[in-house]
Structure formats: C-alpha cells, structure tokens
C-alpha positions as CSV (number, residue, x, y, z in Angstrom):
1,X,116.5,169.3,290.9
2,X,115.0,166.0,292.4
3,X,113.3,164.1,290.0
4,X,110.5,161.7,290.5
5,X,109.6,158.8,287.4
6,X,106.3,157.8,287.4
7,X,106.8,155.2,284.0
8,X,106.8,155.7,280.6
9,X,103.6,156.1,277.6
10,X,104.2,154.8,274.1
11,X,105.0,157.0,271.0
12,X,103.3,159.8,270.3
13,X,101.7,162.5,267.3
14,X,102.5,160.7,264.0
15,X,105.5,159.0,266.1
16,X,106.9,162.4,266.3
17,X,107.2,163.2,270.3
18,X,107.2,160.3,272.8
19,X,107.6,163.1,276.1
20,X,106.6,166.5,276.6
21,X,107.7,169.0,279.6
22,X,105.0,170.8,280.6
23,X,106.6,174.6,281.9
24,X,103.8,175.5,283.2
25,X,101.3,175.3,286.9
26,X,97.7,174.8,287.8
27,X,95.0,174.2,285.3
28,X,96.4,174.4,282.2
29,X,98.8,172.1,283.1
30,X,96.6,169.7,284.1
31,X,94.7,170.3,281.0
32,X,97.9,169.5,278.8
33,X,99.2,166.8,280.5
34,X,95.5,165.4,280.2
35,X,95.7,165.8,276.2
36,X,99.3,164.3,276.4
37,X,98.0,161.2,278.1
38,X,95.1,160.5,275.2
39,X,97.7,160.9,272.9
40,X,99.9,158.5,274.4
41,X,102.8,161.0,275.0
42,X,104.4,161.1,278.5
43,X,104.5,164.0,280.7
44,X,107.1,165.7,282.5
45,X,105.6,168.1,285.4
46,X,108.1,171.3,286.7
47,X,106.9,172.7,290.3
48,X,108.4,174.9,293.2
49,X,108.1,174.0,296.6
50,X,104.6,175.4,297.0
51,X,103.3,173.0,294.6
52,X,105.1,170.2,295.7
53,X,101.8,168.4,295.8
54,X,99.9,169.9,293.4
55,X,97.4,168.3,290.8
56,X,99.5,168.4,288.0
57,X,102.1,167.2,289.6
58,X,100.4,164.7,290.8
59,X,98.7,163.6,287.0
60,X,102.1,163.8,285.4
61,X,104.3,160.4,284.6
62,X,107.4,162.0,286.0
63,X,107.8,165.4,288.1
64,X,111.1,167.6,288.5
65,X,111.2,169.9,291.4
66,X,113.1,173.0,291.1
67,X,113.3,174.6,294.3
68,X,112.1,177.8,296.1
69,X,109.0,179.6,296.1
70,X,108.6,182.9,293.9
71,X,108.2,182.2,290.1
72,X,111.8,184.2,289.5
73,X,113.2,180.8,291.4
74,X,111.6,178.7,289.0
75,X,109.0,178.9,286.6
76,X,110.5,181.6,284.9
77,X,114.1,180.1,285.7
78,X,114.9,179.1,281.5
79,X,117.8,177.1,282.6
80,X,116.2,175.3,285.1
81,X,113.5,174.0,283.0
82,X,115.8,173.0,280.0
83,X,118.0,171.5,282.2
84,X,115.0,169.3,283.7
85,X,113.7,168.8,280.0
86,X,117.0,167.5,279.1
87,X,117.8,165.2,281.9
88,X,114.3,163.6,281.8
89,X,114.9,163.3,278.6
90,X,111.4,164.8,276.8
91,X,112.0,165.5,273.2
92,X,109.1,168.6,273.7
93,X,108.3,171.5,275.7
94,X,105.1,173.1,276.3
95,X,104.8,176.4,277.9
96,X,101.5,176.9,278.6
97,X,100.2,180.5,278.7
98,X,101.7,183.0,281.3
99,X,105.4,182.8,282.4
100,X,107.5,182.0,279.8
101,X,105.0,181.4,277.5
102,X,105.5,184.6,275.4
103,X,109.5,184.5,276.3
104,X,111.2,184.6,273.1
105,X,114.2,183.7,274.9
106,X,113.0,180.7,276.4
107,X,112.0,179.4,272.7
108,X,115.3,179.7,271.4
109,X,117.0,177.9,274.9
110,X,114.6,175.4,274.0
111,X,115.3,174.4,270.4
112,X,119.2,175.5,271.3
113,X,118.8,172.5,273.3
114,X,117.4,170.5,270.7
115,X,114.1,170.5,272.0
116,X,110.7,170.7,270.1
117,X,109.2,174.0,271.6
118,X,105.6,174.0,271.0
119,X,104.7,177.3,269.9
120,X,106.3,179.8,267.2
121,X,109.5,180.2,266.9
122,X,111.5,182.7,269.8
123,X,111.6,185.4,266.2
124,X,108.1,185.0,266.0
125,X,107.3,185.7,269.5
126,X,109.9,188.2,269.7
127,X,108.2,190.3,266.9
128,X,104.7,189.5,268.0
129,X,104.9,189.3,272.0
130,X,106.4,192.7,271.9
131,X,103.6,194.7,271.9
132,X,104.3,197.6,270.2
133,X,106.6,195.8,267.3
134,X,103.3,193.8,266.8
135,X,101.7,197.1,266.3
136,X,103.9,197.8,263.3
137,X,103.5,194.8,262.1
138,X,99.6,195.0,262.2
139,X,100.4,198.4,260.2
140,X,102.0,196.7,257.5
141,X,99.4,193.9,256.8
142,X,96.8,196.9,257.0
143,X,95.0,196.0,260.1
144,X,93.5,198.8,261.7
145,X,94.4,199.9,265.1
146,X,93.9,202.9,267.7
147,X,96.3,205.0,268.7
148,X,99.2,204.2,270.7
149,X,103.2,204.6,270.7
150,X,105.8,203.0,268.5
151,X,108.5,202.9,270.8
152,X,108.8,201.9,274.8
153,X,107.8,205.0,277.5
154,X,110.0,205.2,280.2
155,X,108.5,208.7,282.1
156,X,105.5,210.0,283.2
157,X,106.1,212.9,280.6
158,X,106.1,210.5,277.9
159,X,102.3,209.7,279.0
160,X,101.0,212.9,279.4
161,X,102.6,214.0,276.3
162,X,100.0,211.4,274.6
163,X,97.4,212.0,276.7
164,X,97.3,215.8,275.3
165,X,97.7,214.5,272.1
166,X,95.5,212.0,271.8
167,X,93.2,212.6,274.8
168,X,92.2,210.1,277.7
169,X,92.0,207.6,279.1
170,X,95.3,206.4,277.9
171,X,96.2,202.6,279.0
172,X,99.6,202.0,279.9
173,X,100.5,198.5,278.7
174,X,103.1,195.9,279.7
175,X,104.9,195.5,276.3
176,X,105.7,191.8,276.9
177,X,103.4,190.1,278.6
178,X,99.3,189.8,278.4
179,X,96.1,188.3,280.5
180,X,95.6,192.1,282.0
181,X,99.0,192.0,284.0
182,X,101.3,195.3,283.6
183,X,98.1,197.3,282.7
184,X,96.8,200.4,284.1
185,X,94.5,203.2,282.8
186,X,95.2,207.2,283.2
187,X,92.0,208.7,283.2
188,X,94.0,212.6,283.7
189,X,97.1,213.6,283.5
190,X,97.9,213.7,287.8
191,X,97.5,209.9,287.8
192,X,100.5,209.3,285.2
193,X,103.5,208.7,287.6
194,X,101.5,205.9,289.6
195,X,100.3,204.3,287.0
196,X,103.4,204.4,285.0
197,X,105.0,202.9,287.9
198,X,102.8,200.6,288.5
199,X,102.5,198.9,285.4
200,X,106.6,198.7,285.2
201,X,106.6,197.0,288.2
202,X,103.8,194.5,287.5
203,X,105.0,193.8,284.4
204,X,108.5,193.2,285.7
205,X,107.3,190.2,288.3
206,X,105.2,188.5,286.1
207,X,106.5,188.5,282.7
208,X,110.7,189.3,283.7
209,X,110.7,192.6,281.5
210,X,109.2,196.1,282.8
211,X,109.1,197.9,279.5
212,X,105.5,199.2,279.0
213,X,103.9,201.2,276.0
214,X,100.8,203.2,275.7
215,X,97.4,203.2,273.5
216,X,93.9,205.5,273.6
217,X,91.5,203.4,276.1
218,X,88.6,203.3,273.9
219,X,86.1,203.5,277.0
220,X,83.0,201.8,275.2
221,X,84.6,199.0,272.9
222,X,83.9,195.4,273.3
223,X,87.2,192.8,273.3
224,X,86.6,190.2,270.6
225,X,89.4,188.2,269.7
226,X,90.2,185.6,267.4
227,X,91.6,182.5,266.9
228,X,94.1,181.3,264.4
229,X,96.1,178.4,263.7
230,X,99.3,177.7,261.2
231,X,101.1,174.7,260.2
232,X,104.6,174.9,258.4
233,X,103.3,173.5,255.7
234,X,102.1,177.3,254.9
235,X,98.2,176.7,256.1
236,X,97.2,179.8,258.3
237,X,93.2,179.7,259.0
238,X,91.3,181.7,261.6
239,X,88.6,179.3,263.8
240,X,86.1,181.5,265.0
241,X,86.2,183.8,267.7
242,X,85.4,184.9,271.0
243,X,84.1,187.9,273.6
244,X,86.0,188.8,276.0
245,X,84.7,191.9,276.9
246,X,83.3,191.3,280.8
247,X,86.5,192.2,282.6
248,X,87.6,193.6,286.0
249,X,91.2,195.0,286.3
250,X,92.0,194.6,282.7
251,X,91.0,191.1,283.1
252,X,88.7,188.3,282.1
253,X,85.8,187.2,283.9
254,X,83.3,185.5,281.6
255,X,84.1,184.9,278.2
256,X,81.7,182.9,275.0
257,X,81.9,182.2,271.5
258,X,81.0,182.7,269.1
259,X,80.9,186.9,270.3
260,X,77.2,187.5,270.4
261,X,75.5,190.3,268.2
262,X,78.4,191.1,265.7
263,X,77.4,191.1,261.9
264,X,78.9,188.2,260.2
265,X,80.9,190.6,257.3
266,X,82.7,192.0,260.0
267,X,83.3,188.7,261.7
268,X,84.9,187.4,258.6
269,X,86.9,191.1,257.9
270,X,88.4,190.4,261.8
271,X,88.9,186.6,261.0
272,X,90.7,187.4,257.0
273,X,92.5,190.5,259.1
274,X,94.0,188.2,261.4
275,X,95.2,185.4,259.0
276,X,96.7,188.3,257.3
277,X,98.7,189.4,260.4
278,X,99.3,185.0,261.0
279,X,100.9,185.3,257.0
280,X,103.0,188.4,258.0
281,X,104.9,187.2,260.1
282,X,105.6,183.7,259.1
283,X,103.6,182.0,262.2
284,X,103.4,178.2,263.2
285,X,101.1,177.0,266.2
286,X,98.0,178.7,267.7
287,X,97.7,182.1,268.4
288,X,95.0,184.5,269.3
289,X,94.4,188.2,267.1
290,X,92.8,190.6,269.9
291,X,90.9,193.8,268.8
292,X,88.8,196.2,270.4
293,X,85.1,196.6,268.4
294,X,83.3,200.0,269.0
295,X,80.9,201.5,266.4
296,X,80.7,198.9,263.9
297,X,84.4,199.3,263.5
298,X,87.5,197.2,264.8
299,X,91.2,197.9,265.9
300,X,94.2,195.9,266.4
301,X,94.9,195.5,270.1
302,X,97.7,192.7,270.4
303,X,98.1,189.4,269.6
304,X,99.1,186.6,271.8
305,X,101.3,184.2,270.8
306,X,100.6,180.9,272.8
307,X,97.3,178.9,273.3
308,X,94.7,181.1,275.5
309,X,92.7,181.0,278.9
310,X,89.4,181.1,277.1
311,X,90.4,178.3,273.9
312,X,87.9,175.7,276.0
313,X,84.7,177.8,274.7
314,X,86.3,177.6,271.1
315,X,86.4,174.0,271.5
316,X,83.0,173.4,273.0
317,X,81.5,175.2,269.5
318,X,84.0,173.5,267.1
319,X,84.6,169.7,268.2
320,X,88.9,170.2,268.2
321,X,90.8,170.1,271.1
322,X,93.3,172.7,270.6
323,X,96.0,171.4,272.8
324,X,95.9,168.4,270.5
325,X,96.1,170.6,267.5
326,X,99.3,172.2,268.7
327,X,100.7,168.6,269.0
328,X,99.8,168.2,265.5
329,X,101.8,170.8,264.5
330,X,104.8,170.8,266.6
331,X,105.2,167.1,265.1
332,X,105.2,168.6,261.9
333,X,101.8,167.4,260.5
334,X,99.3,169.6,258.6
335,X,96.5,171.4,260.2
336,X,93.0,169.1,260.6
337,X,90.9,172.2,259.4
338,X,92.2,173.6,256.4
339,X,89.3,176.2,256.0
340,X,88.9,179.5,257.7
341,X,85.8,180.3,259.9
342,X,84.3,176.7,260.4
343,X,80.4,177.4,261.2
344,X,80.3,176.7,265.0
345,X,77.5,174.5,266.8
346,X,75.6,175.9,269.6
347,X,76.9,178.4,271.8
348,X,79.6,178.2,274.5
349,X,80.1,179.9,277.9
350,X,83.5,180.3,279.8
351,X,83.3,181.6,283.5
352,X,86.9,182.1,285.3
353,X,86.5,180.8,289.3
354,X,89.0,182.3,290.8
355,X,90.1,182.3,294.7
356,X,89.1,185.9,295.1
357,X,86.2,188.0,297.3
358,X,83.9,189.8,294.9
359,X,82.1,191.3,297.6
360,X,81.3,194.8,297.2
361,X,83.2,194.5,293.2
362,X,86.9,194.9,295.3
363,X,87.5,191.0,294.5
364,X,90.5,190.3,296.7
365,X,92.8,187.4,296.3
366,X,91.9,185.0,299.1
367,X,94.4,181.7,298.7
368,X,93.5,179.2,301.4
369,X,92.6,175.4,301.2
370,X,90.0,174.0,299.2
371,X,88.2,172.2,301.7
372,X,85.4,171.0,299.2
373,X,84.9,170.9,295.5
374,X,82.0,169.7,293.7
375,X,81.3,170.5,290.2
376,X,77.4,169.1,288.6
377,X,77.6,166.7,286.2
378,X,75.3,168.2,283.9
379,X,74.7,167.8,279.9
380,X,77.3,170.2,278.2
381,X,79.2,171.1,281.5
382,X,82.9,171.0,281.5
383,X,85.5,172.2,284.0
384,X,89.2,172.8,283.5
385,X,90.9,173.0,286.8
386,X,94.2,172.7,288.9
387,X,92.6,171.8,292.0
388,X,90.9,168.6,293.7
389,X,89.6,168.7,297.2
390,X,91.8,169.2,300.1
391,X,94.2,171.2,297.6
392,X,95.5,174.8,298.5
393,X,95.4,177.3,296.4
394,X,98.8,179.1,297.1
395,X,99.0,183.0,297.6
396,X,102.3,182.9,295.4
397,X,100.3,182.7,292.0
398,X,97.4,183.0,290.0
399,X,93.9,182.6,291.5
400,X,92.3,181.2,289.1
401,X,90.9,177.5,290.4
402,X,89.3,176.2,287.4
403,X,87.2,177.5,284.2
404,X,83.3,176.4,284.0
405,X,82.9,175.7,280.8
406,X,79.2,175.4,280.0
407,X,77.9,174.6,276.2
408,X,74.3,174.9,274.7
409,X,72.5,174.7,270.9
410,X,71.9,178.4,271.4
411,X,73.1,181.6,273.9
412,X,70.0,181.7,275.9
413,X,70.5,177.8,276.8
414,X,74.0,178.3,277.4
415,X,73.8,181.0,279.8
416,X,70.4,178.8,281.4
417,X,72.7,175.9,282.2
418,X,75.3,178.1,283.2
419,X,73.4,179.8,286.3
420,X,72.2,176.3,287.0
421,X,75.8,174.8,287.1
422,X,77.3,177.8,289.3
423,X,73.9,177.6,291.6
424,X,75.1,174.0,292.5
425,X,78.8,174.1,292.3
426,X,80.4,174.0,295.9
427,X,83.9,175.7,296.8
428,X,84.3,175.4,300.3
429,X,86.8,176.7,301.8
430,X,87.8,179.8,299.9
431,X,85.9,183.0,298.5
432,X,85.6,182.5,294.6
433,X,83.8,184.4,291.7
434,X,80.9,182.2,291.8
435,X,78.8,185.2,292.9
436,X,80.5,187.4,290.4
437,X,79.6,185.0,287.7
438,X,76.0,184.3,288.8
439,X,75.6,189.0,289.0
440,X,76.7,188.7,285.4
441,X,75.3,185.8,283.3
442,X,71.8,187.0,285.2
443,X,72.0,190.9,284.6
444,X,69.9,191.8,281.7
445,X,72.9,193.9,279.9
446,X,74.2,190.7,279.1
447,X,71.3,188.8,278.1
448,X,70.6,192.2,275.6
449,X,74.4,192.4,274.6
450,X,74.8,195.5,275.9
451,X,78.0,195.3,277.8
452,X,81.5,196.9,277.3
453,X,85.1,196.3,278.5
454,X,83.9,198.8,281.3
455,X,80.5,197.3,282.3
456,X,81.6,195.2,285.0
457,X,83.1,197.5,287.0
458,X,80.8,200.7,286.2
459,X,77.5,199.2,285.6
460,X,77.1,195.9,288.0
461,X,76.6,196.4,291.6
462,X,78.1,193.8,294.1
463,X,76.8,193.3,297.5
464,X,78.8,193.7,300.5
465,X,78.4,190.6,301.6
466,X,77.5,187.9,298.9
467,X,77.6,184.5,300.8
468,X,80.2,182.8,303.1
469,X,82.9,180.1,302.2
470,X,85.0,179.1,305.0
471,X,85.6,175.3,305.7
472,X,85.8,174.0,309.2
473,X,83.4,173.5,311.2
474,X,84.9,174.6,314.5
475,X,83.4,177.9,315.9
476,X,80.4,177.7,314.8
477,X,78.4,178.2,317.4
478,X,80.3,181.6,318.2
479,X,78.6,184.6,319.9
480,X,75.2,182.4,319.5
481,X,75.0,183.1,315.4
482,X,73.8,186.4,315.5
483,X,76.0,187.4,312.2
484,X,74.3,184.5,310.1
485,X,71.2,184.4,307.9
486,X,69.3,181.5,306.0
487,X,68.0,183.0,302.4
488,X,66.2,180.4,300.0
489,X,67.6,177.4,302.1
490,X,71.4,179.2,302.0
491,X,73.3,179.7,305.3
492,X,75.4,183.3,304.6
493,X,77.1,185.9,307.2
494,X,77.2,188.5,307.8
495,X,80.7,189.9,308.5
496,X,81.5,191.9,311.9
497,X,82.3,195.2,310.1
498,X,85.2,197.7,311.0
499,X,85.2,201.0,313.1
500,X,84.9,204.5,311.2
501,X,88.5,205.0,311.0
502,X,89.3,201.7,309.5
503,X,91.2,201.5,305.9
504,X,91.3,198.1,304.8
505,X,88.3,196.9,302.6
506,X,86.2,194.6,304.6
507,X,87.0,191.1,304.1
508,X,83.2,189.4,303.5
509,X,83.3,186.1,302.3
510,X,82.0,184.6,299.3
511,X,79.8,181.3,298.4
512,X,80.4,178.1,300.1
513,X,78.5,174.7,300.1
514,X,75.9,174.1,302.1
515,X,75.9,172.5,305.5
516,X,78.3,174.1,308.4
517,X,81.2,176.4,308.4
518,X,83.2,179.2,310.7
519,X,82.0,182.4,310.7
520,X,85.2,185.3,309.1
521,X,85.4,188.5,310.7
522,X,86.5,191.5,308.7
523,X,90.1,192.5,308.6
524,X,90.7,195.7,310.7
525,X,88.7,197.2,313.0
526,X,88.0,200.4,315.2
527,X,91.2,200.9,317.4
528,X,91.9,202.9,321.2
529,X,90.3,206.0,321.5
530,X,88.3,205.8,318.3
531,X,91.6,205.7,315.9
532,X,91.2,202.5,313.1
533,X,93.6,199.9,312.4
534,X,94.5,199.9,308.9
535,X,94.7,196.0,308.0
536,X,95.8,193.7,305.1
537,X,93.2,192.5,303.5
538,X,94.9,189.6,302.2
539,X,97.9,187.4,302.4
540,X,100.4,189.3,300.5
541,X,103.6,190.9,300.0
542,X,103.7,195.1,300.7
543,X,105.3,196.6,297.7
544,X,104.9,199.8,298.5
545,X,104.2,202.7,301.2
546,X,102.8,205.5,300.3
547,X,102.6,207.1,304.0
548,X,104.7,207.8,307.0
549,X,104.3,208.4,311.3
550,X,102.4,212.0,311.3
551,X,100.6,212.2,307.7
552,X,97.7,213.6,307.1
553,X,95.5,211.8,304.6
554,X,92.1,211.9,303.0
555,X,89.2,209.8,302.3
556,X,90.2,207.4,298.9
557,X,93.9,208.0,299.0
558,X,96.0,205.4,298.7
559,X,98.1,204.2,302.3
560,X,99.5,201.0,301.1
561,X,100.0,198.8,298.1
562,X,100.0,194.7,298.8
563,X,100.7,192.6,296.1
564,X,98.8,188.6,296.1
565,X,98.7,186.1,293.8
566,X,99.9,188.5,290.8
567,X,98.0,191.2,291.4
568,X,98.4,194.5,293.1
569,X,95.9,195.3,296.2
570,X,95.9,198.9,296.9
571,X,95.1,199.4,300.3
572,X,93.0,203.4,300.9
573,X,91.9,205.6,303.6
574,X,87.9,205.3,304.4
575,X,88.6,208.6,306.6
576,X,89.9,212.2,306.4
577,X,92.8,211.5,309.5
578,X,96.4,211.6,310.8
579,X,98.5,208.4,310.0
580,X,100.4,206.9,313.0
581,X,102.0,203.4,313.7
582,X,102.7,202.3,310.5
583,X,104.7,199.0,311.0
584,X,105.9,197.4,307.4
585,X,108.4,198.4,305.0
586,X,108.1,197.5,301.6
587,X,109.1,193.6,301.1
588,X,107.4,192.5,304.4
589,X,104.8,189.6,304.2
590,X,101.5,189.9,305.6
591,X,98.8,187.5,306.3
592,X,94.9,188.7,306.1
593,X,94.4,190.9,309.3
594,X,97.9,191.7,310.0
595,X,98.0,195.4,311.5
596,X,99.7,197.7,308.4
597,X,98.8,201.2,310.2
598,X,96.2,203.3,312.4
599,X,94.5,206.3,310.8
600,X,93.1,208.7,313.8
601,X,90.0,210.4,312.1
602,X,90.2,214.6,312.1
C-alpha cells in the first residue's frame, strides 16, 4: 500500500480524534473529508487504481492506495483498510454508506484495532443490518410491519411457497445490504428462479454476502423514512423525515423532506416508532427507520445503520450537518438536539445525477469522462459530488456523480428552483438523469402528491431520445448534421437507430451543455441479410448467458445479462428469431457497442 502525506490539521471534536480514515469513494467521501477539514480533523483517503486520481483523493491530507480494480480488491478488503488506518496512524474510521458500511465485521476489525469506528457497534449492525433479524426486532418494540420471512430463502420453492401464501408481488431482498442493490420483485410464481438468482448474486458483489429474504411488495405504498440519532449517553431522538418514494430499480431518484402530504399524528407515530426500535437495540450514531406508508397506515421496512444518500435534504430543513453530528458522537459528546421532531424550515429537494441514459425509462449506466461540469450558483442550491471537470466517472462503481440539493421556504418554491437549477446545470460529456429529474419534478403527480414507489416506472413516460451529452468536438460535422435538431435554443440528436432484428436497447444520449459536441450512434444495428447484431449497451461485465448457437427466442426474452457500475443490465430480444454467433462467455468485458450475438428474425 503506497502511501502519500499531504500534512497534518490540528485536534479535533472536543480534542477527541485528531485523523479520520475515510473507507469509502466518490461523493460522500468528499463530503466527509469536507466536514473533517472544518472541524480541523485530518483525513486519510483509501482508493483502487481506478481512482488513483479521483476527487477525494485529491481533497484528502494523506491518500493510501490499495491496489487493483474491483471493490472485492479493496474497498471491501477489511484488512487492507485497517492496515492503512493503522499505519497512517488515524485514531477514526469512517465508512461512509455502501461497502462496508453495514459490515458488522468491519466494525469489530476496526475497534479490535483500537480504532474509533464511527457508527454503531459491529452487534448493532449485526442485529440491525441483517434484514430479517431487524424484522424481529421491529416485532418486539411493536413496530408494525408487512409480511415477509423470519429466516434466509435459499430456493425458488421457498418463494413461491410465500407467494401462495401471501400473494404477489413478493420482493426478494438482499438481507445485508441496502440502496436497492440485491432486490428484485416476483410478480408470478414462473419468475421466482431468476429473480432468486439474481438478487443472490447482486447482493453477493456489492455487499460480500448473498443471503436474501422475502416480503409482500405492497405495490401502491409510498417509502418514507426517518431519521434518528443516539449518543451513549442514552439520548435517542428522531429528526424528521423524508420521501423516498420516486424510484427506478428499487432505487432512489428524487427524494424531499419533510414527506409531503402525511398527517402530522402519523409523522410523529413513525418518528416515536423509530426511536423505539433506536432504544431496542441499544444504538449509537445516525441511522435511518425505513417504512412503507399505504392507506393511512405504516410498516417496518428496514433500517439502515450508517448515515444515508438523502441526509443532505434533512440538513437543508434542519440547520445540522449530520456528518458533524456523527463526529460528535463517536468523540463521545452528547447529542446537539436533545428533542425529537425539531419543526423543519422550508422545504428541501434532493435529485440523484447519475452517469446513466434515461432515454426511453431503460437508464443505462454510461461511465465516461466528465468533460464539463457546471452547477448554478443559485439562492438555496447545493451540490454534493465526487467529480470536478475533466474527471471520469469509472464503470467499476456507482453512477451516481453528485446530489442537487435544492432548498426553499415552501415545496412549490423548492421544486421551482429545482427545475431552474437542472435547466442550467451542464454535464458534458456523459448521459445523466438530468432529464429524468426535470420529467419528474415537472409531472403534475408530483406537484399533487400522488406518486408511489411504482410511479416512476409505470406512470412517467421517457422519450427516446431526450437530449445529447457527448464532449468533443471532433466529428461534428458528420454526414452533414442530418441526425441533429435545435429546440428552444438546445442542440439534441437524434440517434441513428438499429435494424428490426436488433436486441440491444438503443443507446440515445442524454443532456449536455450547450455549444458543440459529437454526434453517438446507437449500439447494434441491422446485420447481413437482414439478421441484427445483438450489442452491449454499455461498458460492462457479461454475467450471464441465457442463449446458445441455434436458439429460438421471442420478442422480450432475456439473451444476455451485463453487469455496470453495480447494477445488472439485462440485455432482450426486440424480435421473434433464431440466435446465431454468440461470442462471450460469462466473465468477458465489453465496451458499448461490442457485438454479444445476431438474432435472424422468423
């Protein structure tokens, strides 16, 4: 591990912890390294080889490279990072949220070592990061919950066994990890051995542990979650809370506190229900109580045990900075609020822009440089992010680039400066979820607060094409611009579109800042003889193969499965036809384009 020093800050929380690790990547990373610096606490950075040069790394007062490329080889390597805590000699460690941030193991390595581990203890996340223990738990401080299993399935026959029971859709969970990763919904009971194995296997690359569990997918709830904080001095208080209900694949897209439209008696019972659950278990830190709301009523869904994506909109209402609070209590002071449900100020608005193509709702990971990044400096606009111009966001990991954190004195100003904010923010270089954002803030099921967890993706319509955001300017002049169009003083373009027997979603780009840029062509395209090329759609990893040479197949069904920046891709057949030339194996990496197979339409 090659270490880099960068010099030394004075002492720091009530004198309590002069240097903090940081075990974590990208924005929230930045974000604590940030706090550490106000606070006078030197910062340690961790990064693989692919972030070498990353923002964090480059904020941070010292910087510890521990080698290789996939997360397995180092941010989620435990020994590694103690190791590199120790020799730098940080009395602290802060894991962030994701990898080992929920790893009870890694808590314990880290006060083993004598190390301050900011968070609960590895008990405490042990009982409460394992999903379906928490659900006991929630039983016995009589929080209310849906349905769901006790124990860890391991077959298909496990699912459709609660299915009959209970009826669908059932969710199949990842039991130790969070953030939508390891989750997958069985709407019947012929999709149970995919999705089974599907969330096993997501689960197992991004949280280290495949064991899943199951609930009843209540299919017109809204996710509202809380916050709460404890100190050891035996203060638990909740601080509000938050909707999180507008969500594609199980995860966030636009989040705001406090949750619009919910009647402030059940407010408070979720708030007193959580610092119930907070009591229970004897917790210390910040945490976050998750329940579904349908009906006036609301049920336990999990709670995570670490500081959360969304905490910036909680902070924007409240005043605190969260991340400082967590110092506060990791060096052993009392908590600065000592009251549950402080009355928030204004209303705050969190959209997620991530490196992925929304076009036509499929959004597909697309890592690539940032060639341009501009965020408006406007009243109440904030934005948390791992990325500076000329940055690349890496296929390897999450493709989140930063949080837009918007704040107003009331919803409808919020969600006014928001659209103004994401109308002038530039991304060049990458598609992002600009578009995405813009479809929902401005959809009138969101001004009425009339969404659910399933509104996105069954309600909101996504163009095909929604903008362009390349970087370069070379080829611009190809083929005389006859695929581009100027709407309200916008340049977009319009992709070159694949044959009728090609598979792959077509690749059409996203936002990008005005002024010049190449034009993308869609991935795929019709092959000899009529037959379509079945191309990536993104730079990935093929983790499965679901056909061979001589197959037939049918409109929908799945042909390939390619896994990008922690999140699987299937790939699907636009065409009733006969599979041929199928050249990768599972474990092969692709880039965007890269010929998978040919379907000949019947």
């Amino acid at each position: 591990m090659a270490q880099v020093s960068r010099g030394q800050a004075g002492r720091g929380v009530a004198g309590a912890l002069s240097k903090v690790l940081v075990a974590n990547r990208g924005e929230i990373a930045v974000r604590i390294v940030r706090t550490l610096a106000e606070h006078g606490i030197a910062s340690v950075a961790v990064h693989s080889d692919a972030d070498e040069k990353a923002l964090h790394v480059r904020l941070a007062d010292e910087s510890v490279a521990l080698p290789g490329t996939a997360a397995s080889e180092n941010y989620l390597d435990v020994a590694k990072i103690v190791r590199a805590a120790q020799e730098t000699g940080a009395d602290a460690v802060h894991p962030g949220y994701g990898f080992l941030a929920e790893n009870a193991d890694f808590a314990r390595a880290v006060t083993a070592a004598g190390l301050v581990f900011i968070g609960p203890s590895g008990d405490t996340i042990e009982v409460m990061g394992e999903k379906v223990a928490a659900r006991r738990v929630a039983a016995e401080a009589g929080v209310p919950q849906v349905p769901g299993t006790t124990e860890p399935v391991t077959s298909a026959d496990e699912v459709r066994a609660f299915g009959a029971a209970h009826g669908y859709p059932v969710a199949v969970k990842a039991s130790f990890g969070g953030g939508g990763r390891g989750m997958r919904t069985v709407a019947g009971p012929d999709e149970a051995d995919d999705a089974l194995a599907a969330a096993r296997r997501e689960a197992g690359a991004a949280f280290g542990n495949s064991e899943v569990y199951l609930e009843r997918y209540l299919s017109a709830a809204r996710h509202i979650e809380v916050q709460v904080f404890a100190d050891a001095h035996g203060n638990a208080v909740w601080l509000g809370d938050r909707d999180c209900s507008v969500q594609r694949r199980h995860q966030k897209l636009v989040e705001e506190s406090p949750a619009p439209g919910l009647p402030d008696e059940l407010r408070a019972e979720m708030g007193e229900a959580a610092v119930r659950l907070v009591k229970a278990v004897g917790y210390v830190g910040a945490g976050t109580v998750e329940y579904l709301v349908e009906d006036g009523r609301f049920y336990f869904l999990e709670m995570n045990t670490r500081i959360q994506v969304e905490h910036p909109v909680t902070e924007a209402v409240l005043g605190m900075d969260l991340i400082a609070e967590q110092l506060r209590v990791a060096a052993g002071e009392p908590l600065s609020v000592l009251a549950s449900g402080p009355a928030p100020r204004g209303h705050a608005i969190e959209c997620r822009i991530n490196a992925e193509d929304p076009a036509g709702g499929l959004f597909l990971p697309s890592p690539g440089p940032i060639h341009a990044l501009q965020v408006p400096m406007r009243p109440g606009v904030r934005f948390d992010s791992g990325y500076e111009s000329g940055d690349e966001v890496a296929p390897q990991y999450d493709s989140m680039i930063g949080k837009l954190v918007v704040w107003g004195p009331d919803r409808v100003t919020a969600i006014r400066r928001a659209l103004a904010a994401l109308d002038e923010m530039v991304v060049d270089g990458v598609p992002t979820t600009v578009p995405a954002a813009q479809a929902v803030l401005s959809h009138p099921d969101f001004a009425g607060v009339t969404f659910t967890t399933r509104w996105l993706e069954d309600a909101v319509e996504f163009p095909a094409v929604v903008g362009v955001s390349t970087g370069a300017d070379a080829d611009d002049g190809e083929e005389g611009g006859r695929d581009e169009v100027w709407v309200g003083g916008r340049r977009y373009v319009i992709p070159f579109f694949s044959g009728a027997g090609a598979a792959a979603p077509v690749e059409s780009p996203a936002r990008r800042s005005r002024g010049g840029g190449t034009k993308r062509k869609a991935a795929g395209g019709p092959g000899p003889g009529g037959s379509g090329a079945v191309s990536s759609p993104m730079q990935g990893t093929v983790i499965a193969v679901k056909v061979a040479d001589g197959d037939a197949v049918t409109v929908g069904q799945i042909l390939f499965v390619v896994e990008a920046m922690k999140m699987e891709n299937p790939v699907r057949s636009t065409v009733d036809g006969t599979v041929g030339d199928v050249g990768v194996a599972v474990g092969d990496v692709v880039t965007a384009g890269s010929p998978l197979a040919v379907v000949v339409p019947a």
